[in-house]
C-alpha positions in Angstrom: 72.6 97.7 114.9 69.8 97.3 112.7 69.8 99.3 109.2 66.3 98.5 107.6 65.8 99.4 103.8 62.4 97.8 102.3 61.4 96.1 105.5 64.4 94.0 105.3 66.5 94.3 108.8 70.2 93.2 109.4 70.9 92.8 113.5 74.6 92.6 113.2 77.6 95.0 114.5 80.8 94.4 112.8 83.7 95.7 111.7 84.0 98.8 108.9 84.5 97.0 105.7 88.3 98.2 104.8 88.4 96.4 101.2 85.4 97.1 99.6 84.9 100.0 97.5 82.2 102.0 99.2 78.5 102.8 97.8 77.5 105.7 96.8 74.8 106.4 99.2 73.5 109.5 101.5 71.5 109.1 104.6 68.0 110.8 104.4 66.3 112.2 107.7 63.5 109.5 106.9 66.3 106.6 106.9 65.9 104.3 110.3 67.9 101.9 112.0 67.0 99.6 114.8 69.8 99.0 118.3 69.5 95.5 120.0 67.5 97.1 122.6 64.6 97.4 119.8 64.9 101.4 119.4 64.1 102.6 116.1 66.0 105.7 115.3 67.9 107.5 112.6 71.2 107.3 113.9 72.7 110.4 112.2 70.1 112.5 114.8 72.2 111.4 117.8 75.5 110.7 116.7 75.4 106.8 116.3 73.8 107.2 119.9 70.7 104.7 120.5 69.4 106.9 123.4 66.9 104.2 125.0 70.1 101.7 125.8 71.8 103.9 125.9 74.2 102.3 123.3 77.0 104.0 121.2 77.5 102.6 117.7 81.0 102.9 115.9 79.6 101.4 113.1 76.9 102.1 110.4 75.7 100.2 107.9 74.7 101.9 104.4 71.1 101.1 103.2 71.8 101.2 99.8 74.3 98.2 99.7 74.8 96.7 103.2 78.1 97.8 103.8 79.7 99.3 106.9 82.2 101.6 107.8 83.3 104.0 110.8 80.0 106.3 111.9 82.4 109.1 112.1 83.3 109.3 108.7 80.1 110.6 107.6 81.1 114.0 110.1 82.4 116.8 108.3 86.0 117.2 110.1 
């Protein structure tokens, strides 16, 4: 996955980051991502799903500060 925040674009899928403390950062409906595939999407619209590929992300990366963690733990449970 992509997460693009002024223009800038990291392509890489990795692992939530367990040791960091976490951002404080929501996701706006205007926010976009980018999947390998080259679909530009906000992935919170279809559940981490980039519907082109069609590939399922597990991760997400925050805009604000790069970091990643689990796309379901931005789900209400």
């Amino acid at each position: 996955m992509c997460a693009v925040r002024d223009d800038q674009c990291v392509e890489v899928d990795r692992e939530p980051d367990q040791d960091k403390t976490r951002c404080d950062w929501s996701p706006r409906r205007e926010d976009k991502w980018f999947c390998a595939c080259g679909h530009e999407w906000n992935t919170f619209e279809t559940g981490g799903v980039a519907l082109p590929c069609p590939h399922q992300w597990t991760t997400t990366q925050r805009l604000s500060c790069s970091q990643w963690s689990a796309h379901s733990d931005w789900y209400a449970k």
